[in-house]
Every structure is written in C-alpha cells, then in structure tokens.
N, CA, C and O of each residue as an XYZ file, in Angstrom:
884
protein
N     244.448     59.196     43.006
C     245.234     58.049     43.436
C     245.692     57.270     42.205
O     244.885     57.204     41.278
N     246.875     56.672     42.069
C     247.706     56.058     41.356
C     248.133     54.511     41.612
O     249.352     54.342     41.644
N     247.490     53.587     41.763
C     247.917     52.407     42.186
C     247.590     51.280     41.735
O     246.512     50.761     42.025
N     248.564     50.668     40.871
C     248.020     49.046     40.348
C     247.047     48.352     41.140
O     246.847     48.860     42.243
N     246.017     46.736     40.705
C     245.560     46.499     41.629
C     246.103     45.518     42.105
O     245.312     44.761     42.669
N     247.544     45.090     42.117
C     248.678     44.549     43.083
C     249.150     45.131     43.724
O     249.507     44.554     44.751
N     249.457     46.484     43.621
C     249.839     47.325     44.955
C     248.990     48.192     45.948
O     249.266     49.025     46.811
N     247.732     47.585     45.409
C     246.627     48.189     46.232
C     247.049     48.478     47.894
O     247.083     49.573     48.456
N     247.297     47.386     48.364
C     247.257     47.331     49.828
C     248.902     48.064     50.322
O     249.185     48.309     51.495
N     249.641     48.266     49.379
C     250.838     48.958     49.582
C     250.476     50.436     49.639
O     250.981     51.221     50.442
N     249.239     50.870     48.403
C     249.233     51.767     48.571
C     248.105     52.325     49.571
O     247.870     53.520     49.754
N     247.531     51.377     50.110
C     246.626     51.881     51.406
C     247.574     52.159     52.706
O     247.324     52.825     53.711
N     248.741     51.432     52.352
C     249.429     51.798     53.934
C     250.014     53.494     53.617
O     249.759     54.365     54.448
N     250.791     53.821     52.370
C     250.835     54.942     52.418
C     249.869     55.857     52.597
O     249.999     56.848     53.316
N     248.986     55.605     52.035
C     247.404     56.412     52.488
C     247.356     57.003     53.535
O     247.296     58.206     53.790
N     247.394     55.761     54.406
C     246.565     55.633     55.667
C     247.607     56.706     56.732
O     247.358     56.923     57.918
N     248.710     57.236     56.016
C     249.430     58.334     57.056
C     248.462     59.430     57.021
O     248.247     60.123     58.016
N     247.980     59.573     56.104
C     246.973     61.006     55.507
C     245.754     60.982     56.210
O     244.990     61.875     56.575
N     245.749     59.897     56.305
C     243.770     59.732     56.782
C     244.075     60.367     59.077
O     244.996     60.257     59.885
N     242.334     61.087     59.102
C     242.640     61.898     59.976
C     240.878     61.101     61.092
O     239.884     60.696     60.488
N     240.939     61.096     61.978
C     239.421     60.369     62.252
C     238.430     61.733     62.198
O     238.824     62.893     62.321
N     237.133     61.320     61.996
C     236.189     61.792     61.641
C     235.673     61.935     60.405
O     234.557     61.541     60.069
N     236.410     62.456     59.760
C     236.354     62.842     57.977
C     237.285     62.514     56.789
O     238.480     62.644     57.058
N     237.090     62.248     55.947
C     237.460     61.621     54.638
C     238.207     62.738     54.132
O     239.409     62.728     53.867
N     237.486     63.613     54.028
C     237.587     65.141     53.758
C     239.426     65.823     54.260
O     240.110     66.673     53.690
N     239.668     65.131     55.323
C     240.709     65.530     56.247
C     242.032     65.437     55.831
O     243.016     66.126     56.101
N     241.811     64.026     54.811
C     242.981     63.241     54.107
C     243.394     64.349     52.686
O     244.486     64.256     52.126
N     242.716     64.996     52.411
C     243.173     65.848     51.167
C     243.751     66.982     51.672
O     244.494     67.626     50.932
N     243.527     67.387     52.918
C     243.966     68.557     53.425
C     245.311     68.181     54.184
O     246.270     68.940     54.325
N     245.229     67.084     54.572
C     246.891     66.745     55.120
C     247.474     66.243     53.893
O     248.682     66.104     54.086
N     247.152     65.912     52.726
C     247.838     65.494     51.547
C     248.343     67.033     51.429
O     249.546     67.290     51.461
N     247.701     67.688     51.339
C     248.241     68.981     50.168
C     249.074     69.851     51.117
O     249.854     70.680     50.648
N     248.945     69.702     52.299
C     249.989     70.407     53.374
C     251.548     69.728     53.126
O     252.659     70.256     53.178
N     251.046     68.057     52.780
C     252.416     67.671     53.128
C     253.566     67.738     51.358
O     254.782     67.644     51.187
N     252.405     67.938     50.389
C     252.770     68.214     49.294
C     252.892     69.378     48.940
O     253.663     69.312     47.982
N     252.579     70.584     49.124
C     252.485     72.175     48.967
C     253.122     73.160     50.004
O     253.533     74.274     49.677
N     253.165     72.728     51.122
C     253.381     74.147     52.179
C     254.380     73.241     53.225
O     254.350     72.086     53.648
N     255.512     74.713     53.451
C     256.566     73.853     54.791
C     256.317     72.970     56.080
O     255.399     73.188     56.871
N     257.125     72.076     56.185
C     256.830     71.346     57.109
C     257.753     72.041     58.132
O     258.466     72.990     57.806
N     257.709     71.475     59.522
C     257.740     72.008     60.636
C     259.492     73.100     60.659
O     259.662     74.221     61.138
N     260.405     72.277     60.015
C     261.450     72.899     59.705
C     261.673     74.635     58.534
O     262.513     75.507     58.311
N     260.638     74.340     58.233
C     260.099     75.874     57.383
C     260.948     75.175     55.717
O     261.247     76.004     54.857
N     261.172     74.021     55.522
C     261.285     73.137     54.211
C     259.900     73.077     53.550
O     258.855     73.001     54.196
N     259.981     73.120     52.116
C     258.817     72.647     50.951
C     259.403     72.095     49.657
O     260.317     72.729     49.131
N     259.043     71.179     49.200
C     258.948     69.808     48.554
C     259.486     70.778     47.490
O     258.825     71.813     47.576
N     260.437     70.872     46.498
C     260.089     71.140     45.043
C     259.859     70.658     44.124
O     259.680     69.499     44.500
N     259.684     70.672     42.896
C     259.117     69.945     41.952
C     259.145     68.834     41.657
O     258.333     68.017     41.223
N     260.668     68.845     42.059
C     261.350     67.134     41.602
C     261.007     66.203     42.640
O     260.686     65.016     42.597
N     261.166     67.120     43.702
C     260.662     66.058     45.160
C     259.387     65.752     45.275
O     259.089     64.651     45.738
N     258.410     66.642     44.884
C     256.934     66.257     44.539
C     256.612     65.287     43.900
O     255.687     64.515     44.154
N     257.772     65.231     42.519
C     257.034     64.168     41.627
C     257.786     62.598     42.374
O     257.256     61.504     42.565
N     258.831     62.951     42.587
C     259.125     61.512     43.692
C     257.934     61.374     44.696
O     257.286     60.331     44.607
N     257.662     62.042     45.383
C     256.367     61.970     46.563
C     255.616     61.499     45.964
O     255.626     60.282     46.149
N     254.744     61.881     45.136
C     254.020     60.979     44.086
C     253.965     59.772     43.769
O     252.969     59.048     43.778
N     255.174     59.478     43.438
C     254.957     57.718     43.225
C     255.409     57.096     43.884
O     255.273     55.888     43.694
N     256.392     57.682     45.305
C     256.201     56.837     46.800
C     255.020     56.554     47.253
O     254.495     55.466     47.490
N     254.623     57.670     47.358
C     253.383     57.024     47.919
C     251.660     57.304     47.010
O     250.593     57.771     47.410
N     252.195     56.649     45.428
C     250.515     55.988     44.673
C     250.167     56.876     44.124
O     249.078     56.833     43.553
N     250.845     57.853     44.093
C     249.994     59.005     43.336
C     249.965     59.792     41.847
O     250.920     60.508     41.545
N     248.931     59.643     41.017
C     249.268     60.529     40.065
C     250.032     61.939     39.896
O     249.294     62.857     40.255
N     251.168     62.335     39.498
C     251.679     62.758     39.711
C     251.319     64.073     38.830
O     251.983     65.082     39.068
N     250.237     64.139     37.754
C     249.672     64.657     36.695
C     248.483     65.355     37.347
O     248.005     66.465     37.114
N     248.070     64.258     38.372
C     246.848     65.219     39.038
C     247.057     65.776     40.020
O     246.277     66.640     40.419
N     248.107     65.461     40.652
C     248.549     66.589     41.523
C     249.048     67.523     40.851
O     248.570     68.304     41.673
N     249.663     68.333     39.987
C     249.529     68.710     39.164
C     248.994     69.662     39.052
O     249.229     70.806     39.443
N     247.930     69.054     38.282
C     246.538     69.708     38.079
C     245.691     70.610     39.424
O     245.138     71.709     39.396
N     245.884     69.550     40.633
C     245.286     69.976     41.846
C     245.932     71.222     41.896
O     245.352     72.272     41.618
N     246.939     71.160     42.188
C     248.348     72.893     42.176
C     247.231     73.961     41.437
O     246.423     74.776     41.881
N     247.626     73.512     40.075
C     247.538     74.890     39.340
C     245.616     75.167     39.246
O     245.160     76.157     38.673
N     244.830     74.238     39.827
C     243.672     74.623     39.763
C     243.012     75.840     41.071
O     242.080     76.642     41.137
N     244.695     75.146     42.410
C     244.625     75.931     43.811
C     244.998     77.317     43.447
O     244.611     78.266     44.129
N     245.692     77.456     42.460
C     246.407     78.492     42.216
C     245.543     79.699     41.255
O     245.880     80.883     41.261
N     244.479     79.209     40.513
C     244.058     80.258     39.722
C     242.673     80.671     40.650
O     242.199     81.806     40.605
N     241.951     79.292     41.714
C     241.066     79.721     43.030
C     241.962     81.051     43.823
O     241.293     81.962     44.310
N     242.609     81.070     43.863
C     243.559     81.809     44.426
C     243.368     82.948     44.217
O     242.864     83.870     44.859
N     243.997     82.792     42.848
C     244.055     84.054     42.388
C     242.594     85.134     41.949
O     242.455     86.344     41.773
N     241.827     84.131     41.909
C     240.404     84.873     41.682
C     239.403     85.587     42.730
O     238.495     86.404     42.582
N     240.141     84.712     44.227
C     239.327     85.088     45.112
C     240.353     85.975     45.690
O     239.899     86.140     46.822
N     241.776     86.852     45.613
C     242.158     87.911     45.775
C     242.118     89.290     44.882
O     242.439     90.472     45.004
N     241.473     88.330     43.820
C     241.552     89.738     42.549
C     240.044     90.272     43.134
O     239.806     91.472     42.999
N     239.019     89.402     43.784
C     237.505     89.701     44.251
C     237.939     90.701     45.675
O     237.367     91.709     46.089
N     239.017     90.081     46.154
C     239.317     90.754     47.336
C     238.342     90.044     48.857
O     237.859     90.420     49.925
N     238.498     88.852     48.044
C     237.806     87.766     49.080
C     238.732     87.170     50.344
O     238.371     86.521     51.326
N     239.820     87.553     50.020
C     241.029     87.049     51.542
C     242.326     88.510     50.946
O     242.352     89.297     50.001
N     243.196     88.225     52.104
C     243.930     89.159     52.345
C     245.264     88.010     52.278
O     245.432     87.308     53.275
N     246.161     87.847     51.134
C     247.082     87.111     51.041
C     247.806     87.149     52.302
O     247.837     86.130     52.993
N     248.572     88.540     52.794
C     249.228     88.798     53.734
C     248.512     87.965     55.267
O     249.080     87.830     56.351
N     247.279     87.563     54.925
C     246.821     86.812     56.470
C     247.544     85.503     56.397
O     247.994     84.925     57.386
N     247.639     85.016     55.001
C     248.225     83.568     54.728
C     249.724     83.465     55.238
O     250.218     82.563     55.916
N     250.431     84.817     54.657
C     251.909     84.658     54.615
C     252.171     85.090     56.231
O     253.301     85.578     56.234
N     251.780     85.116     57.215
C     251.506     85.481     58.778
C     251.081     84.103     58.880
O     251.620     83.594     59.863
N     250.401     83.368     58.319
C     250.363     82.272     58.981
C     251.474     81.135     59.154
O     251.825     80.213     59.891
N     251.766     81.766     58.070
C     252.835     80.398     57.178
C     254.077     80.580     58.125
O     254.838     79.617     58.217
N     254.421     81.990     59.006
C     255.745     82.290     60.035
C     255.150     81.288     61.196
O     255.878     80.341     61.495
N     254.035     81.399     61.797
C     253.973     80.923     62.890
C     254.130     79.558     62.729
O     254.575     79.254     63.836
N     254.068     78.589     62.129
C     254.192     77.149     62.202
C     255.720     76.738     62.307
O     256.007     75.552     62.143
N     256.713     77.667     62.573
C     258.161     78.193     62.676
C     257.967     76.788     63.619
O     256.959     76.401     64.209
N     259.177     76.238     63.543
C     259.774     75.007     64.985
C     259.989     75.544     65.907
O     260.754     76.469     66.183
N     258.977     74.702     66.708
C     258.916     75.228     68.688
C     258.344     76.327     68.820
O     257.980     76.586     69.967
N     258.127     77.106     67.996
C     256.714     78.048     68.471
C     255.552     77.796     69.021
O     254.824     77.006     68.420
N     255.190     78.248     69.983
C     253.816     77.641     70.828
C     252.750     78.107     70.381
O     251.660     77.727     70.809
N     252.917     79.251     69.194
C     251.512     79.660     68.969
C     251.111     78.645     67.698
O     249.951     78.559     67.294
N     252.157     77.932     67.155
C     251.559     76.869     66.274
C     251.025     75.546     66.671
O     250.828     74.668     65.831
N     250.787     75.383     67.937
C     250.756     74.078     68.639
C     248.968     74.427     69.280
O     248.531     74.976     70.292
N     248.191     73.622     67.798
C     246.686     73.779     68.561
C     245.966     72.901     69.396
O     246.156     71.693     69.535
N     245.023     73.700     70.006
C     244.229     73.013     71.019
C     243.065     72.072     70.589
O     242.733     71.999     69.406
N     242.557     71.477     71.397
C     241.291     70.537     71.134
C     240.472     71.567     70.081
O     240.153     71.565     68.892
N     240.336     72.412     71.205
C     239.191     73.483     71.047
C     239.292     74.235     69.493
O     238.404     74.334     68.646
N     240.802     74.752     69.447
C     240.696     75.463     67.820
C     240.667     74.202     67.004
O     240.472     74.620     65.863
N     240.724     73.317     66.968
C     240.581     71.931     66.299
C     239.376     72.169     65.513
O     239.119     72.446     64.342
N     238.322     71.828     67.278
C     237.350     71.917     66.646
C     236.819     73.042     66.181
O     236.274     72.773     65.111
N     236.735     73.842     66.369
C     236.246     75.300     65.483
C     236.622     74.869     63.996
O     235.743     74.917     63.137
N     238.025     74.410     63.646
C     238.502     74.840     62.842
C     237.443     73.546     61.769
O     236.722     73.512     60.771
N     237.855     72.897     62.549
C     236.709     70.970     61.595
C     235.857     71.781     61.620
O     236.300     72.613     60.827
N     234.384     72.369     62.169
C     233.713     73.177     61.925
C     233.349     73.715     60.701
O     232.510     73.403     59.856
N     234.549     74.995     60.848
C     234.429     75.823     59.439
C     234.403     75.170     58.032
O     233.751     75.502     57.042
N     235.403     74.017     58.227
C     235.896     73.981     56.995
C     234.334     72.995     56.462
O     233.833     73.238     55.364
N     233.785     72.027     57.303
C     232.504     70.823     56.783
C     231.887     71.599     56.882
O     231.106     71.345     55.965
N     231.374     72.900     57.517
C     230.340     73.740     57.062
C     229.834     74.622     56.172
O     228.727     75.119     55.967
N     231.746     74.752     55.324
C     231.380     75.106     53.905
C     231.140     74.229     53.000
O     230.387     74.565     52.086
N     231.630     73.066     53.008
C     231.334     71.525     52.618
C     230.384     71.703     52.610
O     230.205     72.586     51.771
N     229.515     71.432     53.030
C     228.192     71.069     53.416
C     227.499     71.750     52.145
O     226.936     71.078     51.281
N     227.593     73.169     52.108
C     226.827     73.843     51.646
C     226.330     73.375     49.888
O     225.383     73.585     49.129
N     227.395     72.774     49.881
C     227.796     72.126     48.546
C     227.645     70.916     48.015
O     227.639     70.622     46.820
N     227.498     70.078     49.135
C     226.997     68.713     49.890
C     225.488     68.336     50.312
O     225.144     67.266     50.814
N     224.625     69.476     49.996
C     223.196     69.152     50.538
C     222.663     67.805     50.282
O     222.313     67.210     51.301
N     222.506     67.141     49.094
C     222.038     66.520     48.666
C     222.420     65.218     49.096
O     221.634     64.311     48.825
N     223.539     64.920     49.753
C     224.281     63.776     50.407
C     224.540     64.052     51.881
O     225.639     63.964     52.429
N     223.513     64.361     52.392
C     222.971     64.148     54.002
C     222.325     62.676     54.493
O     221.835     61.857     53.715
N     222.391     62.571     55.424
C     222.080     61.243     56.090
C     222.278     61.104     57.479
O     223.243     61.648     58.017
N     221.210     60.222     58.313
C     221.662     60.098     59.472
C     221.089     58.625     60.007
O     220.102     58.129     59.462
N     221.727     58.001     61.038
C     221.994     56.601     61.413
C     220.325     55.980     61.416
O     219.849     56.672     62.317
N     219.383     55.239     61.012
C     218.639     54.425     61.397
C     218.771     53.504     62.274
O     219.893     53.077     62.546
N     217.678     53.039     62.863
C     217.855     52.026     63.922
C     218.466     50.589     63.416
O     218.770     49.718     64.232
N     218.676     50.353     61.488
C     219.199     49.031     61.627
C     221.016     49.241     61.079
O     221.497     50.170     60.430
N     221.639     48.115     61.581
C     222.855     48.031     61.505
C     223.605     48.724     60.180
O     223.351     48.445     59.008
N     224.361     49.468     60.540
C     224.843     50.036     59.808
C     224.260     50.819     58.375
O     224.702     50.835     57.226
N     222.910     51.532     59.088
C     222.298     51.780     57.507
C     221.631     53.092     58.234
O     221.119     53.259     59.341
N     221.880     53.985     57.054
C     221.906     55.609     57.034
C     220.862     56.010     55.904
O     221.055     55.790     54.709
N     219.485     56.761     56.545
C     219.094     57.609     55.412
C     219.045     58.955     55.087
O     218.785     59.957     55.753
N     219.311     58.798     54.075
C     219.399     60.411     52.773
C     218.372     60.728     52.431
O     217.265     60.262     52.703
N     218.777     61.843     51.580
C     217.784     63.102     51.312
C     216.498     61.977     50.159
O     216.864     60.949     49.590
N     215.047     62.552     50.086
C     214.557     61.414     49.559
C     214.376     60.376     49.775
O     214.171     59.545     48.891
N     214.402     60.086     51.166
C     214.410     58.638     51.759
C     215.570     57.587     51.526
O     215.574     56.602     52.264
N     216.541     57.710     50.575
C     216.873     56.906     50.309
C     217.999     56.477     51.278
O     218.695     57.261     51.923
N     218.107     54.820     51.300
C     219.313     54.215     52.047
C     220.743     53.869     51.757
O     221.043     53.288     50.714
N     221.469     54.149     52.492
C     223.239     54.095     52.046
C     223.518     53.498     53.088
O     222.804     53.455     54.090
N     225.111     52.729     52.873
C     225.915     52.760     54.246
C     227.180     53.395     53.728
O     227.480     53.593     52.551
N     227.930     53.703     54.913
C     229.291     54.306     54.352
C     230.132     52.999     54.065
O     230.236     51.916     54.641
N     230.692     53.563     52.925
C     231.837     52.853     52.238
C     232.714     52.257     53.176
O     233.261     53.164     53.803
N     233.251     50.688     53.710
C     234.229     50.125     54.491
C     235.347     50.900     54.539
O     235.929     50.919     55.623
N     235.822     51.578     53.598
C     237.413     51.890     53.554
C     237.294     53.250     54.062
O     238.307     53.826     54.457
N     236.267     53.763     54.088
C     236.343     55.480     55.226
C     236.754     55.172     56.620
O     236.427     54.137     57.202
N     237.338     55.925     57.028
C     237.370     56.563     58.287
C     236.503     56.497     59.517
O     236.948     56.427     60.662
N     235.126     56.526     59.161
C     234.229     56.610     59.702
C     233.225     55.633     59.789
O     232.197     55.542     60.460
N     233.761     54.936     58.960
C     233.063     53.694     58.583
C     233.001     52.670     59.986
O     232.157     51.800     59.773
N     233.541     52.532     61.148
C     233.774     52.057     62.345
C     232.574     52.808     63.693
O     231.768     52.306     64.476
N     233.005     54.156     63.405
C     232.190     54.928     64.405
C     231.063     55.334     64.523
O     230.688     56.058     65.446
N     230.348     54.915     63.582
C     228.906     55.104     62.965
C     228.573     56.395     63.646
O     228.032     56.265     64.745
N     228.816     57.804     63.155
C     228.135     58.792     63.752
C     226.675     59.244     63.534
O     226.141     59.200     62.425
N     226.092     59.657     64.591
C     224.121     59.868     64.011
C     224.215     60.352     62.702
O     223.711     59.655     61.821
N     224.943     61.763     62.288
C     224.834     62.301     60.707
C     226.407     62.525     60.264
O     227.497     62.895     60.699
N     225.659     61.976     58.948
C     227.024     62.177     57.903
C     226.653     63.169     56.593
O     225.483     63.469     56.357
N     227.751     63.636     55.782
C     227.846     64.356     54.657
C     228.709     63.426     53.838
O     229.773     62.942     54.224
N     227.999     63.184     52.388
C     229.331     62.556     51.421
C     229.614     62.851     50.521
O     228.563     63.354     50.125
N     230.482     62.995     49.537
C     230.823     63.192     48.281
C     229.707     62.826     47.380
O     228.931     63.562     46.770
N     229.789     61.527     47.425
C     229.249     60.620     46.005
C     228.341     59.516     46.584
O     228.482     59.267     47.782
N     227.716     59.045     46.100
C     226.587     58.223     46.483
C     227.410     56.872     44.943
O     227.722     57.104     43.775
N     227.439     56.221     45.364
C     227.886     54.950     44.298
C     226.989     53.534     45.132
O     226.960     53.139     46.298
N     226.213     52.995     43.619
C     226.104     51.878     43.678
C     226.653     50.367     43.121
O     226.833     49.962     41.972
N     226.784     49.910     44.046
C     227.727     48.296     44.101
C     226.516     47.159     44.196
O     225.516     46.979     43.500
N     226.972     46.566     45.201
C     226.352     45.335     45.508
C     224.971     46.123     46.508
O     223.795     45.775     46.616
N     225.755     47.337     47.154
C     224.643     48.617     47.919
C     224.726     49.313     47.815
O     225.691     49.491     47.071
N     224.288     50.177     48.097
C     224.452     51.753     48.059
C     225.420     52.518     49.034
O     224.983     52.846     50.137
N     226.596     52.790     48.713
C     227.346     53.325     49.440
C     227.827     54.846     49.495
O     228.265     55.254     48.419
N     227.828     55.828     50.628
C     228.518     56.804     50.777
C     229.959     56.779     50.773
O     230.698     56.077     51.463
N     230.285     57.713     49.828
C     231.907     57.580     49.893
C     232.325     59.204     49.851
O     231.671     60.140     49.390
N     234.172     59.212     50.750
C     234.101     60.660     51.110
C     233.450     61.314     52.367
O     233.112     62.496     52.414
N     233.330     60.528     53.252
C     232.306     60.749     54.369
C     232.944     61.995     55.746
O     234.052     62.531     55.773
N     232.309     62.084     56.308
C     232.668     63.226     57.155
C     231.294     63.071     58.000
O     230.212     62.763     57.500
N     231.558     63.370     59.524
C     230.822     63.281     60.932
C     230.162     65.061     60.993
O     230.974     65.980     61.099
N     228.764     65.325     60.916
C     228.536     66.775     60.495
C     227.429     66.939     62.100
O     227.021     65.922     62.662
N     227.157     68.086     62.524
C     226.154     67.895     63.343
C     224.659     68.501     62.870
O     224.783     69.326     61.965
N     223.258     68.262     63.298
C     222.387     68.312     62.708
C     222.375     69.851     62.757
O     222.039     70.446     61.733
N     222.651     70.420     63.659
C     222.519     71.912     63.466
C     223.102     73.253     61.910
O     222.786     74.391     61.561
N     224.187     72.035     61.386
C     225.063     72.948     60.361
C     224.303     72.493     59.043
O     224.500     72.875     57.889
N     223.440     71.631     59.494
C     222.192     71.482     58.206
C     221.503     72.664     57.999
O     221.616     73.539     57.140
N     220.570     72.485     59.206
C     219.628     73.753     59.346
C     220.138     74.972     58.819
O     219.384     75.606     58.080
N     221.226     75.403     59.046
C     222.093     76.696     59.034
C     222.399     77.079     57.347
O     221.971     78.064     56.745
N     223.365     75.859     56.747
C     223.266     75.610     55.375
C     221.898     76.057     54.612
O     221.648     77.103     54.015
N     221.069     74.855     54.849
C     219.781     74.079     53.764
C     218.651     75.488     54.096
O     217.774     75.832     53.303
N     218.837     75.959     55.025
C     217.672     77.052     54.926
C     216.033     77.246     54.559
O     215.202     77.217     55.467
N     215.674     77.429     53.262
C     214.483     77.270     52.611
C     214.523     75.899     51.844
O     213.577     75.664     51.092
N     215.287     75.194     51.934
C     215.389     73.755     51.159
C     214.926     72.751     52.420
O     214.703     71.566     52.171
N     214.801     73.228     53.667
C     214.010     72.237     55.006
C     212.967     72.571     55.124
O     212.572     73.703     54.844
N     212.254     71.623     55.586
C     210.831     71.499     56.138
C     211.021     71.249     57.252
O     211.662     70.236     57.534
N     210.502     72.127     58.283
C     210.840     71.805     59.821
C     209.388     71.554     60.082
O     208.553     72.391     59.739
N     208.853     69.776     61.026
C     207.770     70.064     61.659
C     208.216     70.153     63.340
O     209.057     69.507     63.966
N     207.562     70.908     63.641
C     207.694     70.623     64.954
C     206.513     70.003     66.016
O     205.613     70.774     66.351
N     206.517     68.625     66.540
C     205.524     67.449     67.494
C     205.584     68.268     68.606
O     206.562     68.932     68.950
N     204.701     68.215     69.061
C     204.458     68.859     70.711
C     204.123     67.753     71.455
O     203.789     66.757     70.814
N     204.133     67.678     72.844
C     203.281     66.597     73.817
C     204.369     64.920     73.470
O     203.894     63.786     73.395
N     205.793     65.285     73.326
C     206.619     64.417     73.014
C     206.817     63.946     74.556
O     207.095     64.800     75.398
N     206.678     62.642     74.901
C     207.389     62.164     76.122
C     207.103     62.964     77.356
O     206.586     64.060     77.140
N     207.305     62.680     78.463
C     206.832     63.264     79.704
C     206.891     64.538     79.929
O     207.559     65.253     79.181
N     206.208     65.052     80.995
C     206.249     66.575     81.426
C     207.629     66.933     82.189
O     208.226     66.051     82.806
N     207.946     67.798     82.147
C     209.521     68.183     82.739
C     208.841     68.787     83.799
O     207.670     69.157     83.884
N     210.031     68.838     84.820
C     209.977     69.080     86.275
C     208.837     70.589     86.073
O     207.837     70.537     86.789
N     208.921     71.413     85.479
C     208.301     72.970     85.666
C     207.231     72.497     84.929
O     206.638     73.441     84.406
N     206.625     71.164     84.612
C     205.383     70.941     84.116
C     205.121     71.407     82.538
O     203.966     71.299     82.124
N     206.085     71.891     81.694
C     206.057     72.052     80.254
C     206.575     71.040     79.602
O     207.569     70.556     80.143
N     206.171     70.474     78.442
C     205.822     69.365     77.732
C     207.456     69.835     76.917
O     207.997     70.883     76.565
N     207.848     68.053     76.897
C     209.211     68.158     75.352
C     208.685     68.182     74.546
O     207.490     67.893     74.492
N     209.560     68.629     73.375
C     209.250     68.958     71.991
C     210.172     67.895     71.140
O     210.977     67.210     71.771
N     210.081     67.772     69.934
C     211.100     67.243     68.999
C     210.063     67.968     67.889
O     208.871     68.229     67.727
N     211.503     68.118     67.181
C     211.807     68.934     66.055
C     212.356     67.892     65.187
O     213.352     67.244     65.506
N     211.578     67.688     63.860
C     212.292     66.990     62.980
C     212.083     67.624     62.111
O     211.103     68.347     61.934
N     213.745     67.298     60.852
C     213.735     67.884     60.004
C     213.948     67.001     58.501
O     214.223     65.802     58.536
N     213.806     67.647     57.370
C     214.026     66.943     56.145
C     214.296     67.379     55.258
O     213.694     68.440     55.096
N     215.143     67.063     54.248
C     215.759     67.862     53.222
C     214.364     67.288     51.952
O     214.191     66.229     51.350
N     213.383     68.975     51.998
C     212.440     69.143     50.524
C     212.879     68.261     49.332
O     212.270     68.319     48.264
C-alpha cells in the first residue's frame, strides 16, 4: 500500500472495493485478479494502465511490480516441477467469457474454494492460531498468548470462534493482523504431530442411548 497519512481515509475507500467478508486474505486475491487477469469482457490492464491503477487507487506501483514478477518465477518453478498443468489455467481463463453460466459460482463452490485456498494458508500460519475467549473481544494463541484482531480487518465485527493471522504486532495490545475465519478441524488436519489432543470423558449429561459426551480439546505444542 501507497498512501500519505492525509490520504489515508481516501485510500481506505479505494481499498475497501477489494476487501471480501470473512478474510483479509481475500483482498489480495481480488487485488491481483483485478490487476493481472481479464475482467468479465475478456480485457487486461497493460502496463501503462497498471501503473495508473496503482496510484488511483494507493498503491505502490514498484511492489506490484515486484508482486508480478515474483508470481511469475512461482510459476514457473512449480511447472518446470510439473506441479500444475498450465493448460488447466488457460481453460479456465475461457470460461469467465461474458454470460457464460459455467463462470457464475455457487455458495457451495465458494465455499470449497475459501476452503482450499486458508487451508494451505494455514499450513504456513500455524503459529498464529487463536480462538474467541469468553471476554470481549479477546482471542487466544498458540502459547497462551492473548490478541484481538486488528479494527481495520474484515472480521474484526464478526468475532468468529477461530482465526488464522499473518502477523502478531504489538501497539497499545496485541493485535492480529491479516485475519481470516478458519474452522477447528483444518487445524487438526494441518498441525498434525505439532497437537496435543486430550480427550475428557463424562462431559455433561448422558445422551438419549445412555453414552456419555465427550470434548476433545486441542493445543498447538
């Protein structure tokens, strides 16, 4: 981001087209769609129009940039590995054609798709786990320690039970920033031998067939 701190709030309104609910995470991925790949008309930005996009709306125009050619050599490394099949990309890139119905997604591939992408997050993210405590607005992390999410997220309103964040920064508190809504299960799945699972027996009443609840808690070692 690129923005005096007089045009701060100018440049939060441009922002705020990017920002997506749930995740922080969401806003870089609709940035780089709307800066890198055709929009609905099968149009893409070129260079010159990029670097105008840029300082319409706040942006270093150097690190986008940079972002490009860093997408570009990921790219290229994970087809020289033979880790994706370019041709799946360039099949994708037809269907988002105007008025095609197979580009028009559902709730459902939504969510799959939020899914995939915070569950590779994650993997990368261990260490900035957290989930809601009983007092106002306060979340603990790996190590006990306490955060709240940063005011200016996304998520910062909806207080979800668990979050994933970028960066842990301290201010006046300890704040998560970069935040994203994760569910406890894509921990487990991730963190693997890095959890300690206990599992309590004789939790809360007997269920109708007379077998006892359980809770399962977990913690990042």
């Amino acid at each position: 981001m690129s923005a005096p701190a007089n045009k701060r709030t100018q440049a939060d309104q441009k922002h705020a087209v990017f920002r997506q609910d749930d995740s922080d995470f969401l806003f870089y991925l609709s940035l780089w769609k709307a800066l890198f790949e055709k929009d609905e008309d099968g149009n893409k930005l070129s260079g010159n129009q990029r670097k105008q996009f840029a300082k319409k709306n706040y942006l270093s125009f150097p690190h986008v940039s940079e972002w490009h050619q860093t997408h570009r050599q990921l790219l290229q490394m994970v087809t020289d590995l033979k880790l994706i099949d370019t041709s799946d990309a360039q099949a994708s890139d037809k269907n988002v054609a105007k008025n095609d119905p197979t580009a028009i997604e559902d709730e459902a591939l939504k969510a799959v798709k939020y899914a995939n992408l915070h569950r590779a997050l994650l993997t990368g993210l261990l260490s900035i786990i957290a989930h809601k405590t009983e007092s106002r607005g306060e979340y603990l992390a790996a190590r006990q320690q306490k955060a709240k999410i940063f005011p200016a997220s996304t998520v910062f309103k909806q207080i979800p039970p668990w979050v994933m964040a970028f960066e842990m920064v301290e201010t006046s508190q300890v704040f998560m920033r970069t935040v994203a809504k994760i569910e406890p299960e894509w921990i487990i799945s991730a963190a693997g031998n890095l959890l300690s699972i206990i599992i309590l027996n004789r939790i809360g009443p007997k269920k109708q067939d007379g077998s006892k609840h359980t809770r399962r808690l977990v913690y990042l070692a």
